[in-house]
N, C-alpha and C positions, 0 to 999 in steps of 0.2 A: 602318796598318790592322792591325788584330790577327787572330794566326795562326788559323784554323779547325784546333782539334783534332778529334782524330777520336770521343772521348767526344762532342764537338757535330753532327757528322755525322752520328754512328748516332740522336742526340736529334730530328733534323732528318727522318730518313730514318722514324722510329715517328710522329711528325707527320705525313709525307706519306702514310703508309699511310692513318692517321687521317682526311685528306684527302681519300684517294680513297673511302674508305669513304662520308665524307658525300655528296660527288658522285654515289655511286648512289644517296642518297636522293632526289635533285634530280631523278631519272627512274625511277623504282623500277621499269614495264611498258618500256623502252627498252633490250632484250636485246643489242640490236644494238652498242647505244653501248658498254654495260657490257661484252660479249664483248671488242669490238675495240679498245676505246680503255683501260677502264678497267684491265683483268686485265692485260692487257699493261705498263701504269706500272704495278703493283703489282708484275711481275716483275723491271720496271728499277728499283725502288726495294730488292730483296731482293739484286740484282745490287752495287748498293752499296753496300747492308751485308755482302755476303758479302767484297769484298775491302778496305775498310775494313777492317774486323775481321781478313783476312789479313793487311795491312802495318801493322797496330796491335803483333803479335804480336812477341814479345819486346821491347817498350820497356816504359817507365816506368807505373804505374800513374796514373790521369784521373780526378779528380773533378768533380762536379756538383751545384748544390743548386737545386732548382726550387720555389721559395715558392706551389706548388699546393696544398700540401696542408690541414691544420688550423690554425688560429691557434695558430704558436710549436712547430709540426710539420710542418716540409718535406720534400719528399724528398729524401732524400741517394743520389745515383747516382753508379756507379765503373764500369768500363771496367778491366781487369786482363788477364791471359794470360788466364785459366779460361772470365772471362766472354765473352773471345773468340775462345776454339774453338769456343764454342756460340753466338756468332752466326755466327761464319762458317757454320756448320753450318745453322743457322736460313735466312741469306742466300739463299743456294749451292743450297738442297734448296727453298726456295720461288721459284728464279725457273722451277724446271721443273715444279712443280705449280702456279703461278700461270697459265703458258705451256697448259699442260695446260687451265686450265679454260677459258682464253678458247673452245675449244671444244666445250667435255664442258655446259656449263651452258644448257639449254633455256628455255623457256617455260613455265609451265601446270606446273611439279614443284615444287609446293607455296610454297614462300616464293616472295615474288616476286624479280625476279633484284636488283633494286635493294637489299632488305632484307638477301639474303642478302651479297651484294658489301659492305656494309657489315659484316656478322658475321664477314665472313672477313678481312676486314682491321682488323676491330679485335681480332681473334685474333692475328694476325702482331704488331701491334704489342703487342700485353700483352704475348707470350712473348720477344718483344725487350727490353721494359721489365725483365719478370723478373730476365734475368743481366744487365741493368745496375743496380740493384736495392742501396740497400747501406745499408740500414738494415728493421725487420722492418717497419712501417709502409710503405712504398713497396713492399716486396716484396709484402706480405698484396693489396693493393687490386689491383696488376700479375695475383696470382695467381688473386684471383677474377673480373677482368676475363675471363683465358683462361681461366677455368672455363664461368665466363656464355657468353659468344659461343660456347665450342666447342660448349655443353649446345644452344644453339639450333640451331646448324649441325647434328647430329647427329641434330634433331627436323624438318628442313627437310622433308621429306613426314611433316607430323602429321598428316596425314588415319589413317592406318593406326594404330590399338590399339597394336599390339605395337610401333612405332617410337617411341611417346611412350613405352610403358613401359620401354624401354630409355634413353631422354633421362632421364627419372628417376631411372632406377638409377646411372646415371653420375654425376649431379648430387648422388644422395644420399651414393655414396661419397667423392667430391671430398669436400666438403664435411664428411666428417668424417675424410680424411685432412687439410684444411685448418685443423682444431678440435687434432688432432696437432704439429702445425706452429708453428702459436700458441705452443702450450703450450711446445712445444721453447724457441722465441723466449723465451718468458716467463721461463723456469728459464736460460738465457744470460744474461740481464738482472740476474740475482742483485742484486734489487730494489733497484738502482742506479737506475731513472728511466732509464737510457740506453739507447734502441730502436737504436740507431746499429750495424752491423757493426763497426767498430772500438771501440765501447763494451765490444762484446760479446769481442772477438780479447786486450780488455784484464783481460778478467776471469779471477781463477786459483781454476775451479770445481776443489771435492771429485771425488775418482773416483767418488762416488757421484752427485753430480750432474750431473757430467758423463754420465753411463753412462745417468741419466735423459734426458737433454737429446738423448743418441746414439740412443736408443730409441723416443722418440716420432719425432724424423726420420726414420728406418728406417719406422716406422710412416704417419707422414704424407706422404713420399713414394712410398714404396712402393705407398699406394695409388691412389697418379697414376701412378706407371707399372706396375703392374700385378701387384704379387709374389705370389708365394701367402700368404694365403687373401682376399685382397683385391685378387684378378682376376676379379672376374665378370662387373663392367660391359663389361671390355674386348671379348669375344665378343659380346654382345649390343650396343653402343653401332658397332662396328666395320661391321657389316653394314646396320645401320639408316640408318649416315650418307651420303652423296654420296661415290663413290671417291676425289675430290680432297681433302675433309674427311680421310676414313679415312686417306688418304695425308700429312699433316700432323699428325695426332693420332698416328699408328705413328712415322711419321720421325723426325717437332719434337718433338712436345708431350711423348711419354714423354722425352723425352732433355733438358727442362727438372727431370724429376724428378731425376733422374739427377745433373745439376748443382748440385741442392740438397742432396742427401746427400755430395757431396763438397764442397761449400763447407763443411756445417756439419762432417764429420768431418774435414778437413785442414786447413780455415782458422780458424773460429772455435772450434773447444775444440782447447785447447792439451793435450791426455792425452789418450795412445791408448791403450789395453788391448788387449792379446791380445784374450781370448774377444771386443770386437766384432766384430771380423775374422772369428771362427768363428759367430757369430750369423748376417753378412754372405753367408756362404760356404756355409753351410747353407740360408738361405732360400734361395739364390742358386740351388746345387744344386737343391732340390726345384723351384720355379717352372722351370730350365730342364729337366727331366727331366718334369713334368708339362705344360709346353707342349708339347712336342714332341711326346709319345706323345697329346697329343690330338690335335694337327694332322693326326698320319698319319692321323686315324679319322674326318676330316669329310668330307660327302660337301659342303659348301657353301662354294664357294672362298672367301669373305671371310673365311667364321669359319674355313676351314684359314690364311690367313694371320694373322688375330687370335691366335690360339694359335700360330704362327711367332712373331709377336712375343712374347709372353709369355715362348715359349723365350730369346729372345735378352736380354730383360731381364733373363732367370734370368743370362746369360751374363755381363752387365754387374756385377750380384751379386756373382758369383762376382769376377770379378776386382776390383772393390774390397774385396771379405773381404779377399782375399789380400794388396793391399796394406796392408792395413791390421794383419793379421800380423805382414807384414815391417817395416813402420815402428815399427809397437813395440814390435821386438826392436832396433833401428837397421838393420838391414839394408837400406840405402837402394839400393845397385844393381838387390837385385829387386823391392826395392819400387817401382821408377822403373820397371821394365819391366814391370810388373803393371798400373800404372797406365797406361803407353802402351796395351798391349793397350786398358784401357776408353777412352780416348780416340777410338783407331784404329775399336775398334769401334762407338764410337757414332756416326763421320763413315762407316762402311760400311753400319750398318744404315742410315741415314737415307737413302741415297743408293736399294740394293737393294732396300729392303721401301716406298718410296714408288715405285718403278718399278714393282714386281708390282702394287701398289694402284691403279694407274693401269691398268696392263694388266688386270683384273677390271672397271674403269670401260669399258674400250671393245669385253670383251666383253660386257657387260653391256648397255649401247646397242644393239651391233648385234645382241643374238639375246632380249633380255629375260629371261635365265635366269645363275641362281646356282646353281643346282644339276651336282654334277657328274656326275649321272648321264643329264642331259639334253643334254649337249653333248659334241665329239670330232670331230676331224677339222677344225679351223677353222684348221690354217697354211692348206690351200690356198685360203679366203676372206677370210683375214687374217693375210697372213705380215708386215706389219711388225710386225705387235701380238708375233705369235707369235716372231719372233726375239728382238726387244726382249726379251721378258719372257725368253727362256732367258738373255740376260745375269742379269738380276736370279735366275732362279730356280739359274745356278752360283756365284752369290754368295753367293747364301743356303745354298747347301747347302757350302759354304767350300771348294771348288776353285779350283786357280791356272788361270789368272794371274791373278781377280778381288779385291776388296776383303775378301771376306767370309774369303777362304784368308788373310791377312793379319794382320786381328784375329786368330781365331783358331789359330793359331801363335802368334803374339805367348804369349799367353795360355799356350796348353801348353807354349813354353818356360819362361816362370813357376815352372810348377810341375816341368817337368824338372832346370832349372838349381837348385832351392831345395835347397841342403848342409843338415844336420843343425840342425832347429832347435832353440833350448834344453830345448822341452816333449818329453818323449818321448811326449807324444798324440799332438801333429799331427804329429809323425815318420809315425805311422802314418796320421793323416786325409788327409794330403795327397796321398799315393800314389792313395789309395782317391780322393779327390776331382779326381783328372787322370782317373781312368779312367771316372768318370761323364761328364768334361766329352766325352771319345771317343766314348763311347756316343752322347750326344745330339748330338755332331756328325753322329755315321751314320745315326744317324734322322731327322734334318735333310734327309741326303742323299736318301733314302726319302722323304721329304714333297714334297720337291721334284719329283721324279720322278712320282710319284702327280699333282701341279696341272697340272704343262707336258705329261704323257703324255695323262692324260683329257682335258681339253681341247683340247688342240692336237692332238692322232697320232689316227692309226685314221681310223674312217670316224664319220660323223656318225650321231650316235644319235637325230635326230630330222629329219623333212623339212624340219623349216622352216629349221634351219640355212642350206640352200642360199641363203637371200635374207639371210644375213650381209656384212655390207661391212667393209671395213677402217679403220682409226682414219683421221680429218681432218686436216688438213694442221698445224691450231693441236696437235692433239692428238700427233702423230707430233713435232711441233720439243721438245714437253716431256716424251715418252717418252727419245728421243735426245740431248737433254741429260742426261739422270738415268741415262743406260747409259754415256754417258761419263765423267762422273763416277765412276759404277762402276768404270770401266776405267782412269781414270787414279790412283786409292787404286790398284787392284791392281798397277798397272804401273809406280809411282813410291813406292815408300812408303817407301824414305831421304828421300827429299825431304820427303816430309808430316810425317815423325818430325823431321827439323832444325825444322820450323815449330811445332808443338805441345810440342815440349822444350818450351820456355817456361814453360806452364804446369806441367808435369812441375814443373820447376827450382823453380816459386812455390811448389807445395804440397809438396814434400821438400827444396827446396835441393840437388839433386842430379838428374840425367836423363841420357840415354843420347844425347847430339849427341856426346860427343867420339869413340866407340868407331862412333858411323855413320858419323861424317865420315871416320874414317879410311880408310874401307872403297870410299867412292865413291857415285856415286848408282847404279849399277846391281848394288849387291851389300846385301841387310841381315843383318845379322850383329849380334845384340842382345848377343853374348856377347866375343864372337870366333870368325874363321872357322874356326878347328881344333874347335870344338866345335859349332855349329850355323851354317849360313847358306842363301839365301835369294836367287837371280838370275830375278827375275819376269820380263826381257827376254830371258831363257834361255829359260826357259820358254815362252814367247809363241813365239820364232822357232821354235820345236823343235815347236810345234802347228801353227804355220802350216806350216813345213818337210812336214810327213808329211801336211797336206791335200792341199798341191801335190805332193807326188809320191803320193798314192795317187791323183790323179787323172791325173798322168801316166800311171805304171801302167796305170792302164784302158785309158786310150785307146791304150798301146803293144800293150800285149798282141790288145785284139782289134782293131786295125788301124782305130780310131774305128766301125769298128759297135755300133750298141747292137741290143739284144733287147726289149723287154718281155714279161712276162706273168704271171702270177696266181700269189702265193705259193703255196707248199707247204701245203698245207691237213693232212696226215696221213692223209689217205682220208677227210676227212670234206668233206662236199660243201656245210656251207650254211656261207658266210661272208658274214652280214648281223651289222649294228653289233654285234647283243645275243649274236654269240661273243665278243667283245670281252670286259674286263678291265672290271668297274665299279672306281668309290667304294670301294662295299663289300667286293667281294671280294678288291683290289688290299691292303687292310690288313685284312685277314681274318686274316693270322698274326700281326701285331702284337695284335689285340684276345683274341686262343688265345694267346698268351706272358705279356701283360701284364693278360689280363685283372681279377683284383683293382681294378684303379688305373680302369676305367669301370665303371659302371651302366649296362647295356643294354637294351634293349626287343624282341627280332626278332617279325618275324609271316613265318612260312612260310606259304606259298600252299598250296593245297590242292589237290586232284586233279580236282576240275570246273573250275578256272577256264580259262578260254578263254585270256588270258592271263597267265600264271604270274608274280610275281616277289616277291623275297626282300628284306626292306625291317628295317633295323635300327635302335636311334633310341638313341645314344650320349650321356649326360647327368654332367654334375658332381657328385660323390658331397658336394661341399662344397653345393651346396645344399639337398641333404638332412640332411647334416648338421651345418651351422652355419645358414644364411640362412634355410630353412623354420622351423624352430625358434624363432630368434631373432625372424622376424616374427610367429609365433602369441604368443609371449609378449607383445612390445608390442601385440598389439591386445589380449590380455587385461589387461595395465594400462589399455591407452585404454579400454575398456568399462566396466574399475573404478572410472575417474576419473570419466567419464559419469557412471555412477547414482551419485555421490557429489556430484559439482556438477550436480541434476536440478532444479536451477532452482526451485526452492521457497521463500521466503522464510523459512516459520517451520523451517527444516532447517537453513538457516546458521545463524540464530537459536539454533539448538538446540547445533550445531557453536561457535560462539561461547559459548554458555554454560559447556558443558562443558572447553572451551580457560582459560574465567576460573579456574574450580573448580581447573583442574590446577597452572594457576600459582599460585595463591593456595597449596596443599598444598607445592608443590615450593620456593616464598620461604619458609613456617615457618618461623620459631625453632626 
């Protein structure tokens, strides 16, 4: 009986998703079936992709060829390291938002639950197909499968205007980072006929072709995961969708982009150049510096996490510039630990920013508002939500002992440890670009604060709060998976870095396992311990250590009596919700320091209103000046085309004549 590899297992396991998907066609109004039976096998199937893909990792590379495709064009699929830290990734992070929806997904909200159970899992399995994927032909159809199904999922309540227009906008950019993409493919294929990734890893492109081929991928990925200036869909597509959607679109789907830009810059063109790396690191830079600083400014939690992400893709940028610096100078030691950094952090963000996405999903349910200046005070009507999410939201904001303090470190030792490089430029860019990446760690820190404080602390800014309930039983098992997760990247990551070496080692031939392993699993030390290291079980015991005795404390010092009674007010006597800290006011000094970088809108109340209040409306300067623009102009071609094909007969007639005339002058003798 012949061995089942594991390249056949993950082939077996994107089938099954497949499968369940049709199965909820077979009951499309049968809520009940699809909650309980169907989401659940879609998590046990993400389950075994996720550790597949784990005990796949450092062995041999697995091919496959499935005669689906064209007559005399199959698809050729591979199974590598690279491709499987991003399904583990993929696995692992969908069996808690799978978990999650069995009980987030109603009745009666737009798609029916059958239609949509099929879009969602024939999502999972595209973006599975994707990094097994190894030729451009299997990649392209894989990719616009999770174009498709995600653009639906995201339109899943099209009754509303503004939700289809943002499905569109999503689908329009896809689609022409997709046209990018191609083209990249195209100019690898160095019109050889061979669409094959190893066609392509064979071909020895010009630096100028190459540098083409690196650019349209920068480009066409980029704008699936969301770089600047081709982030716009992300805010608007973000809010519109289902929080289990938004929570696989933030986690998964960007971190497919992510894997394309480092397949095509590390595996398939053989020439790295400096300045891509500075190209990399620049975009990289601006997107996480303009994410960030918009996250602090929203008052609407989806879109302050949309723009969190944005930040962190900026961060992913950043550090593959950097490796890509270092690789082509040779510098392989930082270039290994540049790249672990994006590794690390694409297995932290997916794990943290699909856990807050969730948490938005079950306040969301219980009070019907996304606004943050409508909600507050909801740990005490929903402290599991409310804990849960401050795991993710000290993740996000990169404190130990979580995942997110992890990546980045990783990351800023990068740029600490980096000696004298040969350019006396980036001597100078590189200092200046650690200290941006600080900056937007700390406003990070600040956003975070701003999401878990308004909503969760103080008092309730609205009555109805009070008939708030707390997440469901299916919904709390897929929060608390995804916080563990969190918790065990933060609290093991020698471990995680022995595991994803691997691919480190594929795409430089070089990685940092032998310099962790010597260290232990409880110490990481990227360098050595005389120069930088890293005890997150120190850490842990030393936060637990001082909860337990400051609460000793209390209770020695007053002898177990407690007191209550009403904070210190200052002499002022009204403490109803609206003393409280908004939205608004909470990033009030961010939008007076940084203002240049928003376009804002305030309306100050006026001196009759019975009830006064201060309302700001914070907008993307990029749509005023790239996407407003760029759309006036196409509809002035489309209206030109119009009255040009106005359907007249003797006009083409005329058009045709005049066409004979010209050619007939232009063939002359």
């Amino acid at each position: 009986m012949p061995t089942l590899l594991p390249i056949d297992t993950l082939l077996i396991a994107a089938s099954a998703w497949l499968a369940i998907g049709l199965l909820g066609l077979l009951a499309p109004r049968n809520s009940r079936f699809i909650a309980t039976t169907l989401f659940p096998l879609g998590a046990l199937v993400g389950m075994l992709v996720g550790f597949i893909a784990l005990f796949s990792l450092g062995g041999s590379p697995q091919t496959a060829v499935l005669a689906i495709g064209l007559p005399d064009l199959p698809f050729h699929l591979r199974l590598d390291n690279l491709s499987a830290v991003f399904a583990m990734l993929v696995g692992f992070v969908a069996v808690g938002i799978s978990i999650y929806a069995a009980g987030y997904f109603r009745q009666d909200e737009g798609t029916a639950p059958g239609l949509l159970c099929f879009e969602y899992h024939v999502f999972l399995a595209s973006m599975l197909l994707v990094l097994l994927a190894d030729d451009a032909y299997a990649f392209m159809v894989a990719w616009e499968s999770m174009a498709l199904s995600s653009f639906f999922l995201v339109t899943t309540n099209h009754q509303h205007a503004e939700i289809r227009r943002a499905g569109f906008l999503y689908l329009l950019i896809a689609h022409v980072g997709a046209i990018a993409i191609l083209l990249s493919f195209g100019v690898m294929t160095a019109n050889s006929g061979d669409f094959t990734f190893a066609g392509m890893r064979a071909q020895q492109l010009s630096p100028f072709w190459a540098s083409v081929a690196f650019l349209l991928a920068l480009a066409g990925f980029g704008a699936k995961a969301g770089l600047v200036p081709l982030h716009v869909w992300l805010p608007e597509a973000h809010p519109a969708a289902p929080s289990p959607v938004s929570a696989l679109m933030s986690g998964v789907m960007l971190k497919t982009a992510i894997y394309g830009l480092l397949r095509v810059s590390f595996d398939l063109l053989h020439t790295t150049l400096w300045w891509w790396g500075v190209v990399a690191l620049a975009v990289g830079l601006v997107t996480a510096l303009f994410g960030v600083l918009y996250a602090t400014v929203q008052s609407d939690m989806k879109r302050l996490l949309a723009y969190s992400s944005i930040e962190n893709i900026g961060l992913l940028a950043v550090g593959t510039g950097l490796a890509l610096i270092f690789h082509s100078y040779r510098m392989e030691s930082l270039a290994a630990l540049a790249l672990t950094a994006v590794f690390y952090h694409c297995l932290a963000h997916a794990g943290f920013k699909s856990l807050l996405f969730l948490c938005t999903g079950s306040v969301l349910h219980a009070t019907k508002e996304r606004s943050l200046g409508k909600l507050g005070g909801l740990i005490h009507r929903m402290p599991w939500v409310a804990w849960l999410a401050l795991v993710g939201v000290i993740a996000s904001a990169g404190l130990p002992p979580l995942s997110g303090f992890v990546s980045e470190w990783l990351l800023l030792q990068s740029f600490l440890f980096s000696p004298g490089l040969p350019h006396s430029w980036l001597n100078m860019v590189v200092p200046v670009a650690a200290a941006v990446v600080a900056l937007v760690a700390a406003l990070a820190g600040f956003a975070m604060v701003k999401f878990h404080g308004i909503i969760f602390l103080g008092q309730m800014r609205d009555p109805s709060l009070k008939d708030a309930h707390d997440a469901g039983s299916w919904e709390k098992a897929g929060l608390v998976w995804l916080a563990l997760l969190t918790l065990l990247l933060g609290i093991l990551p020698s471990a995680v870095i022995l595991r994803i070496d691997a691919a480190t080692r594929q795409l430089l031939g070089q990685g940092l396992a032998e310099r962790i392993g010597e260290q232990g699993w409880w110490m990481l030390a990227p360098i050595s311990p005389e120069r930088a290291s890293y005890e997150p079980m120190l850490f842990l015991a030393t936060i637990a250590a001082s909860v337990l005795l400051g609460r000793w404390l209390v209770r020695r010092l007053y002898h177990g009596r407690m007191r209550r009674t009403t904070a210190w007010d200052c002499g002022y006597y009204f403490q109803g919700p609206r003393a409280q800290d908004t939205a608004e006011g909470f990033s009030q000094p961010i939008r007076r320091i940084f203002e240049p970088m928003f376009r804002m809108e305030r309306h100050f109340p006026s001196a009759r209103d019975s009830k006064p209040y201060y309302t700001v409306k914070v907008e993307d300067h990029f749509w005023h000046w790239l996407y407003l623009p760029t759309a006036r102009l196409l509809g002035w071609v489309s209206d030109l085309i119009t009255h040009i094909q106005g359907g007249r007969i003797a006009v083409y007639l005329t058009y045709s004549f005049f066409t004979l005339i010209l050619l007939l002058l232009v063939a002359r003798p």
